[in-house]
LUMGU-861446 format. One record per residue (C-alpha): residue in one letter; x, y, z. Coordinates in steps of 0.05 Angstrom, whole numbers, padded with zeros to 5 digits, always signed. Layout:
<nodes>
aXYZ ...
</nodes>
This chain:
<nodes>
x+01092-01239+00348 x+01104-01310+00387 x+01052-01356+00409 x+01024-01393+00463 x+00967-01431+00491 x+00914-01415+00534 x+00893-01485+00572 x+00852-01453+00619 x+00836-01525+00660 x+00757-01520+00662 x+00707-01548+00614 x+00757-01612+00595 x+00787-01673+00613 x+00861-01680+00636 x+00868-01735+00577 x+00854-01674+00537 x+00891-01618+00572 x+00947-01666+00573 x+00946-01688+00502 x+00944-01618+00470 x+01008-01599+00518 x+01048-01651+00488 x+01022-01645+00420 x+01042-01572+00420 x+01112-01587+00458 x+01130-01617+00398 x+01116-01558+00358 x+01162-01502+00368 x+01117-01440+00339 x+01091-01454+00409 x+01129-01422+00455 x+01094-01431+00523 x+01018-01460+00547 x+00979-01431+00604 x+00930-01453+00657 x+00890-01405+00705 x+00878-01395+00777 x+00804-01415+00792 x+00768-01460+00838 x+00709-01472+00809 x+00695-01452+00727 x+00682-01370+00728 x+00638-01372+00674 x+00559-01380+00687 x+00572-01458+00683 x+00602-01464+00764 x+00579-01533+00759 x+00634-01549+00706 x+00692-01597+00733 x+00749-01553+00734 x+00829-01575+00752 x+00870-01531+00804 x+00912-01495+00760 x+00984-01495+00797 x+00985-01577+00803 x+00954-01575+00741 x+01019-01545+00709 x+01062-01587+00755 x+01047-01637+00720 x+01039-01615+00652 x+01113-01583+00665 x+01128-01654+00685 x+01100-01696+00620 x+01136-01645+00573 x+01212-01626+00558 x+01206-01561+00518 x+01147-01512+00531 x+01146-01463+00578 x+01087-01456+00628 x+01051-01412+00675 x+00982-01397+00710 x+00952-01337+00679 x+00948-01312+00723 x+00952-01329+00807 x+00908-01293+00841 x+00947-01258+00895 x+00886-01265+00946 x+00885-01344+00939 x+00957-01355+00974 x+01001-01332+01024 x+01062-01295+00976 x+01116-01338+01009 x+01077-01398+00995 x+01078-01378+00925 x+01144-01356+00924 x+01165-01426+00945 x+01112-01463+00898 x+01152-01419+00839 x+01223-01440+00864 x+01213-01512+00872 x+01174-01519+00800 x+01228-01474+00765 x+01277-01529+00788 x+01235-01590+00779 x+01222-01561+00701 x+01288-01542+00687 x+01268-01467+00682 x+01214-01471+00643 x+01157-01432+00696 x+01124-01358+00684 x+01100-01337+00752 x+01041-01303+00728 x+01009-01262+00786 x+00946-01221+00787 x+00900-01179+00837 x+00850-01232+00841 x+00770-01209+00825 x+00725-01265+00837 x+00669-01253+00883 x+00632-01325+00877 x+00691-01361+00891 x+00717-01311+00944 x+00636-01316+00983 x+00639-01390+00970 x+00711-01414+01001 x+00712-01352+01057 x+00759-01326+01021 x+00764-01245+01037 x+00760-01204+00979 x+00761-01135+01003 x+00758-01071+00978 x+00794-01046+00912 x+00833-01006+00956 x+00847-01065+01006 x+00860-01113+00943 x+00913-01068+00914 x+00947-01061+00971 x+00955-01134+00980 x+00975-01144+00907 x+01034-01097+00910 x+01055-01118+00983 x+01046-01186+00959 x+01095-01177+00899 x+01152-01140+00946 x+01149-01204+00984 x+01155-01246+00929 x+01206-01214+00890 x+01250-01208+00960 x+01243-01290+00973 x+01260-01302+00897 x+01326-01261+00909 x+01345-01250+00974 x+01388-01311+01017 x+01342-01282+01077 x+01284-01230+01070 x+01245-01185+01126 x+01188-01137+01106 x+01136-01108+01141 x+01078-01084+01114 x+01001-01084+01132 x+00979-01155+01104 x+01045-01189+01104 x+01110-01198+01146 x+01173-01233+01144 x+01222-01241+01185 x+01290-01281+01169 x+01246-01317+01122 x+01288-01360+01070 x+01268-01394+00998 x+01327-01443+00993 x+01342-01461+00939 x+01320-01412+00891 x+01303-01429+00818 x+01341-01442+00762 x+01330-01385+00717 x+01349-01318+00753 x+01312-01283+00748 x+01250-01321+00748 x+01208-01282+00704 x+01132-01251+00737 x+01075-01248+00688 x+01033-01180+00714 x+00961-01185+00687 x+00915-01131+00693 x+00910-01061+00657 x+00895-01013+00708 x+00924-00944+00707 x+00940-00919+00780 x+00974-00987+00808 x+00968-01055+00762 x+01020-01022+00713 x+01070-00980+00750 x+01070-01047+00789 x+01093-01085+00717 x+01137-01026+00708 x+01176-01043+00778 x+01167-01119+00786 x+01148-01141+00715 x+01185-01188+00665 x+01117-01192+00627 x+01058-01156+00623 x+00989-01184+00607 x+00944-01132+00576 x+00861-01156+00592 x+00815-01109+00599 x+00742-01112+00581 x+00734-01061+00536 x+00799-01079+00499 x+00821-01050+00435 x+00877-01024+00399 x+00872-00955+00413 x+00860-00969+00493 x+00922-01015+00489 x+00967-00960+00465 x+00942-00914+00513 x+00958-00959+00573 x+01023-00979+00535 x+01040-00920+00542 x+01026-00910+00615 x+01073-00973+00624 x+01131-00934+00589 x+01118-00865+00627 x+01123-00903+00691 x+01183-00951+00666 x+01215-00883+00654 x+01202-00854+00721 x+01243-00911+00750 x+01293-00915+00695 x+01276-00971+00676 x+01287-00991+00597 x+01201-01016+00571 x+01238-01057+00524 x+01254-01108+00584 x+01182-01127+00591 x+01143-01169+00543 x+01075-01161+00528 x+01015-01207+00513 x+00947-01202+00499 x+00898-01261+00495 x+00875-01264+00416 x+00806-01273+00386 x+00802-01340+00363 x+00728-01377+00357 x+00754-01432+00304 x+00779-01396+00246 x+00857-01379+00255 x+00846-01336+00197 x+00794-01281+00227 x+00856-01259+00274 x+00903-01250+00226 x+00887-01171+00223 x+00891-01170+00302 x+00956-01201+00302 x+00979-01152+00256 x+00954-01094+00297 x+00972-01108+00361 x+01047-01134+00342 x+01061-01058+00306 x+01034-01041+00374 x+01083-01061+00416 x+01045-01144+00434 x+01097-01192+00425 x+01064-01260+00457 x+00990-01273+00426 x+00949-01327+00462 x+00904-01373+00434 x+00849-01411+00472 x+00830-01475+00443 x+00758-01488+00444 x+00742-01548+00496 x+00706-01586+00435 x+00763-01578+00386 x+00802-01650+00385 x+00873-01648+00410 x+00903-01648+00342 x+00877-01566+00328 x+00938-01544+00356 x+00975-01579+00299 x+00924-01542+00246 x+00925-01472+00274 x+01006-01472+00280 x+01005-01500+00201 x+00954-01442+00184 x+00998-01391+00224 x+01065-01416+00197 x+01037-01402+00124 x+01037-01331+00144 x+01086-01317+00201 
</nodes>
């Protein structure tokens, strides 16, 4: 299993968010850092001062020359998916191909009732999400892309110039069964398994889903990575068992989320105390 961050921009200063970035850019059992896609913190603490996440990684991506970076994940509801698409293009180039373009249903009710945002229905939000991807996945490749569809529509749209890597990779998170993971299965480069009743056993069942559909399509599951945010509360050593697990299982990127009060310098300690072993 690799490793990566989990930076979600809430609860901390940028000196901080910034400081860990480059102290782990120097550190290569780091592979890639992560913000997230809120406007306001989603825990019970909405009062907390919380970053945007996308020019958040802008500029970490910018005071960096090795990790990669993403948003784990966009919320699909938050921006038009050309807008996106173009936001992905342009910070592919301006990182030298470092950006995940991590995309996600979108759930949040408080922020959705406090910005006028529309939610909608499950139903209605699923549609979006895999209309939304279509779009995004045609702008990312096409010279000039049309769709019509019943939230979105292009017509002779362009996304000049397109990204460095090609392709540029999408980060699907989510777990459900009927339409978040055929969706990895037909626009995925990596899948992020969260689901709040996680475990081994419900991993390998929805792993398995994500083959079955990868198979319907013929599409090879070995093309997709997998990641699953890891249980770490300050003691690198209580996961080491969960690692284990979930790696056999078919995981192959483990996130780790730095506690807010931790100093900068933890992300030197936990890659020492995860060196030692892997």
């Amino acid at each position: 299993m690799n490793f990566a961050l989990n930076t979600s921009p809430h609860h901390c200063s940028w000196d901080w968010l910034l400081e860990v970035w480059q102290r782990a850019d120097q550190i290569e059992l780091y592979e890639s850092a992560w913000t997230f896609d809120h406007f306001h913190s989603p825990t019970e603490d909405t009062d907390a001062d919380n970053l945007e996440g996308w020019i958040t990684l802008t500029a970490l991506l910018q005071a960096t020359e090795r990790i990669r970076g993403g948003v784990l994940v966009s919320g699909m509801l938050y921006r038009h998916p050309a807008v996106l698409a173009n936001m992905a293009s342009t910070l592919d180039i301006t990182s030298k191909g470092r950006l995940e373009v991590g995309i996600g249903v979108g759930w949040s009710e408080d922020e959705c009732d406090a910005y006028g945002i529309y939610l909608g229905t499950m139903k209605e939000r699923f549609g979006r999400f895999e209309e939304g991807l279509e779009v995004i996945q045609l702008l990312l490749t096409q010279e000039r892309s049309n769709f019509v569809g019943n939230w979105y529509t292009l017509r002779d749209a362009m996304n000049n110039p397109k990204g460095v890597q090609d392709p540029l990779p999408i980060c699907i998170g989510g777990a459900g069964l009927k339409r978040t993971i055929p969706a990895v299965a037909k626009f995925g480069h990596h899948w992020n398994y969260i689901h709040p009743n996680e475990s081994i056993d419900d991993f390998k069942m929805r792993y398995q889903i994500l083959i079955d559909s990868c198979n319907e399509i013929g599409r090879d599951p070995q093309e997709i990575l997998i990641s699953k945010k890891l249980s770490y509360s300050g003691d690198i050593s209580k996961i080491f068992q969960e690692i284990e697990d979930y790696a056999a299982a078919g995981v192959g990127l483990g996130f780790i989320t730095l506690s807010k009060t931790e100093p900068p310098e933890m992300v030197e300690v936990i890659a020492e105390e995860l060196s030692k072993r892997y």
